[in-house]
C-alpha positions as CSV (number, residue, x, y, z in Angstrom):
1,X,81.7,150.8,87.6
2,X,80.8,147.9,85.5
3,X,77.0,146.5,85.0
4,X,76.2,142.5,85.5
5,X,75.7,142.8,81.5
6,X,79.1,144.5,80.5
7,X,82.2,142.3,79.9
8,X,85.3,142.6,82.4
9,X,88.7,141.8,83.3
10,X,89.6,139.6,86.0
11,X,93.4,139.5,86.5
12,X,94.4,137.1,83.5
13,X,90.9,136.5,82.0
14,X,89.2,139.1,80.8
15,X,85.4,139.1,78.7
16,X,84.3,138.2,82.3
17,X,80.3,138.5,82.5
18,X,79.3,139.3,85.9
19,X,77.0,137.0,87.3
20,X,76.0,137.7,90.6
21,X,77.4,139.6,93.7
22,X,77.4,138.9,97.3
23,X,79.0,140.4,100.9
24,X,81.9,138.1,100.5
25,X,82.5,138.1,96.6
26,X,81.4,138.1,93.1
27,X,80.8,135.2,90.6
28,X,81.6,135.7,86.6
29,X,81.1,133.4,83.6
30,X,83.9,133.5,81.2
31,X,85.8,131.1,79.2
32,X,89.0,129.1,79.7
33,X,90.7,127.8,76.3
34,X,87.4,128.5,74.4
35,X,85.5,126.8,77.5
36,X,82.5,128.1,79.2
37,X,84.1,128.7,82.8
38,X,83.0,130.0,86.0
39,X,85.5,132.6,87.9
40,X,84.6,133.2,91.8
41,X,86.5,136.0,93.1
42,X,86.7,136.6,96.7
43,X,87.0,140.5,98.1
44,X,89.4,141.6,100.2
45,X,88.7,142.7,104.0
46,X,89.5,145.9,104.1
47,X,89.2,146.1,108.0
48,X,92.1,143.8,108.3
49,X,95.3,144.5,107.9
50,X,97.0,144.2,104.1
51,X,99.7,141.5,105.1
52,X,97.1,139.6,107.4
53,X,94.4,139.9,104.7
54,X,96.7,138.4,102.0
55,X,97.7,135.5,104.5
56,X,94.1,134.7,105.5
57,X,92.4,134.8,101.8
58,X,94.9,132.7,100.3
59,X,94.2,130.3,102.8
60,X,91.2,129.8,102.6
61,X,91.1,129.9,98.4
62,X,93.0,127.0,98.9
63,X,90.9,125.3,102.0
64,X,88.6,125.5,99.0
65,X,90.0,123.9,96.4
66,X,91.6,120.9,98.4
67,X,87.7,121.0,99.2
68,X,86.7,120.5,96.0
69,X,89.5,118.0,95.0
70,X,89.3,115.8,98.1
71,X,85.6,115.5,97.2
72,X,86.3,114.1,94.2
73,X,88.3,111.7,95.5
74,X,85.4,110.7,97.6
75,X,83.4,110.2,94.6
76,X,81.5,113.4,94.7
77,X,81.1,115.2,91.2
78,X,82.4,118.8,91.7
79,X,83.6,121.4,89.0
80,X,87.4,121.0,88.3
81,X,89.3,123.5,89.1
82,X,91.1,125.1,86.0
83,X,93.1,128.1,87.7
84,X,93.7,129.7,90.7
85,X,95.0,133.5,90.6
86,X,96.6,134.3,94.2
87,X,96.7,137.6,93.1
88,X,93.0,138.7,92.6
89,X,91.8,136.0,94.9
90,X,90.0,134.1,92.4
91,X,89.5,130.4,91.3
92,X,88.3,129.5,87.4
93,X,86.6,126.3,87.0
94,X,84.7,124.3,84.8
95,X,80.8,125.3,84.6
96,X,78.9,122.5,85.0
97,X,75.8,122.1,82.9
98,X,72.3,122.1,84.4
99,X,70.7,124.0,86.6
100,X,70.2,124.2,90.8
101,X,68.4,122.0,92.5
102,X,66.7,125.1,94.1
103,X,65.2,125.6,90.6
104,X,64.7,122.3,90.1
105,X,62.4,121.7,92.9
106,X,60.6,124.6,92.8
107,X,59.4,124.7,88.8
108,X,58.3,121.2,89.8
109,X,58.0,119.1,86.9
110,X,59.1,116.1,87.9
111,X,58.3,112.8,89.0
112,X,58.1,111.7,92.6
113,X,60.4,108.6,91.6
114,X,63.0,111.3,90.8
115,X,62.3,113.3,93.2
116,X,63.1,110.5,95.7
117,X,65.9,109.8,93.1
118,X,67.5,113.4,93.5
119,X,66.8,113.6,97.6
120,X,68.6,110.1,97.9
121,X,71.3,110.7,95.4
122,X,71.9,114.3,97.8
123,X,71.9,112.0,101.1
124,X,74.1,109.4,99.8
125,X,76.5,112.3,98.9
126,X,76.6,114.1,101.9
127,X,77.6,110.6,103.4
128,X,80.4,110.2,101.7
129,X,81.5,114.0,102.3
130,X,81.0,113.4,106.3
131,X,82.8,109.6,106.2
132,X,85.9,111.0,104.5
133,X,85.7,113.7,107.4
134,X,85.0,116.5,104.7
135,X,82.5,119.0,106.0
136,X,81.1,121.4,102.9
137,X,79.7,124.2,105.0
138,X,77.4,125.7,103.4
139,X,74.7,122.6,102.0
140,X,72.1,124.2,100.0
141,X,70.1,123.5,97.4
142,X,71.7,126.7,95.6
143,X,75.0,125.0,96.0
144,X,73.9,121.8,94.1
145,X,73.6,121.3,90.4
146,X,71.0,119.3,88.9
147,X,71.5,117.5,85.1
148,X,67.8,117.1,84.3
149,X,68.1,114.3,82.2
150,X,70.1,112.1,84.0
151,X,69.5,113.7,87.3
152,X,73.0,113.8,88.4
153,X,74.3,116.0,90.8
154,X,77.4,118.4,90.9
155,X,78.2,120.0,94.7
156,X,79.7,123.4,94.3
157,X,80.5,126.1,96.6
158,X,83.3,124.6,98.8
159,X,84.2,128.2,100.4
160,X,83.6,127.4,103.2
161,X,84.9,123.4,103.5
162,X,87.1,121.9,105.9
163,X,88.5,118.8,107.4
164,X,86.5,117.3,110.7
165,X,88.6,115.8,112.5
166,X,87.6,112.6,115.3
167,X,87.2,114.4,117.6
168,X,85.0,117.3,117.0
169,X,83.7,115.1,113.3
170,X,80.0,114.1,114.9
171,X,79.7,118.2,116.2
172,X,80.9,119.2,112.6
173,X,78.8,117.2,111.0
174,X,75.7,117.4,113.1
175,X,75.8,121.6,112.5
176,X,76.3,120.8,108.6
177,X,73.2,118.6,108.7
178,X,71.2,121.1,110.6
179,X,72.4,124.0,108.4
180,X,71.3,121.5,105.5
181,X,68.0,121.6,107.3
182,X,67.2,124.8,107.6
183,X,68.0,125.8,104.0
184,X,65.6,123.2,102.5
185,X,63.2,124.7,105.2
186,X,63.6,127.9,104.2
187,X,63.4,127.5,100.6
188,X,61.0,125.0,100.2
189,X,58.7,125.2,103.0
190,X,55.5,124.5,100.4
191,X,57.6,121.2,100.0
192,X,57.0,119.4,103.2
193,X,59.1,115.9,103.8
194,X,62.1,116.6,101.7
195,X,64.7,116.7,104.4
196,X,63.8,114.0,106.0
197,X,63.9,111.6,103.0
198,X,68.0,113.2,102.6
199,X,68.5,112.1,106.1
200,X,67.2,108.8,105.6
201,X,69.3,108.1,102.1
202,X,72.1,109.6,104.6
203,X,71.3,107.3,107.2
204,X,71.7,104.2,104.9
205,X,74.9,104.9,103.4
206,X,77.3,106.7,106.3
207,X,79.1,104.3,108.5
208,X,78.6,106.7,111.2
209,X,75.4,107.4,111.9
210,X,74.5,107.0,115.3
211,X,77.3,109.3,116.8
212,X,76.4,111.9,114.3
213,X,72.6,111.4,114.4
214,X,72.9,112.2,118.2
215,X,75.1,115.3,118.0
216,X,72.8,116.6,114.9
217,X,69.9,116.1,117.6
218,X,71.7,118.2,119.5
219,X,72.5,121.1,117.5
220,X,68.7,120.9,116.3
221,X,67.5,121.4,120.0
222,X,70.1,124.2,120.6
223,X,68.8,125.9,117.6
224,X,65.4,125.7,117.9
225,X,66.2,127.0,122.0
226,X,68.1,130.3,120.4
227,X,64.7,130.7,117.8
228,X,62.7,130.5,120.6
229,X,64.5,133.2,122.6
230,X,64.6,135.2,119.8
């Protein structure tokens, strides 16, 4: 078996440098036409049937990248996708420079005009995602990408994106604020306040915040009910 440092092949790419590895797949750096690239690779389910496996992966490699492509329609900076290999279930796209905001925040050097800059620009983002009915799933500072200089941000991670749509869009959204919550809770609990100023950028910019605002409040009190129980 291959070690994170050693070099491997990944269905058409090979010198693939294993980055990290998690319960649902691994993550490689590599390079596409002499570009650095990232390669996510999903594994396969090998509780589920072979034919129903094949069906259900695909799908969802491509609920992610219609993700990723829708939200750059909607103005959200995401990494391009550069190929998609049915095969090995894995997507290679562009690696964006900079480093996670998870990083970002916790090294700490930084002003607290960007700080509010970068908790705005996240707020404003998530916005747009919800008011084009695109839920990302899985919003954690891990899965954003922070330029230092310019303070840009790049959403990645789509894996587990969909499309809201009216009728269950302020339930969706509401759980994907909440889940938004508790990771900035979890990881930066020595970092008090930071949620709340994303939710206030949010508030500002979506068209639809009272419906989702009070179905958020929901989902909060029904998961602070379930902590409580245990």
């Amino acid at each position: 078996m291959a070690t994170k440092e050693e070099d491997q092949t990944v269905g058409l790419m090979p010198k693939c440098r294993l980055l990290c590895q998690g319960a649902e797949g691994r993550v490689f750096e590599t390079k596409y036409w002499k570009k650095k690239a990232i390669l996510k690779q999903r594994f396969d389910k090998m509780y589920r049937h072979p034919i129903l496996n094949k069906k259900l992966t695909r799908q969802r490699l491509g609920m992610e990248v219609r993700g990723m492509m829708k939200a750059r329609k909607l103005g959200i900076k995401t990494p391009t996708v550069l190929l998609v290999d049915q095969e090995t279930n894995s997507i290679v796209m562009e690696k964006m420079p900079g480093i996670m905001v998870k990083d970002w925040l916790k090294a700490g050097k930084y002003s607290e005009a960007d700080l509010d800059t970068v908790l705005a620009t996240i707020g404003k983002m998530v916005a747009n995602l919800h008011d084009g009915s695109l839920i990302h799933g899985d919003l954690t500072t891990s899965n954003m990408i922070i330029r230092t200089e310019s303070l840009d941000i790049t959403f990645i991670d789509f894996g587990l994106s969909f499309n809201c749509s009216a009728q269950n869009g302020p339930e969706d959204k509401g759980v994907d604020l909440y889940v938004m919550e508790r990771a900035f809770l979890n990881a930066h609990a020595d970092l008090p306040g930071l949620f709340e100023k994303v939710l206030g950028a949010y508030e500002g910019e979506t068209s639809l915040w009272k419906s989702t605002f009070n179905r958020y409040s929901e989902v909060r009190m029904r998961g602070r009910k379930r902590s409580m129980v245990g």
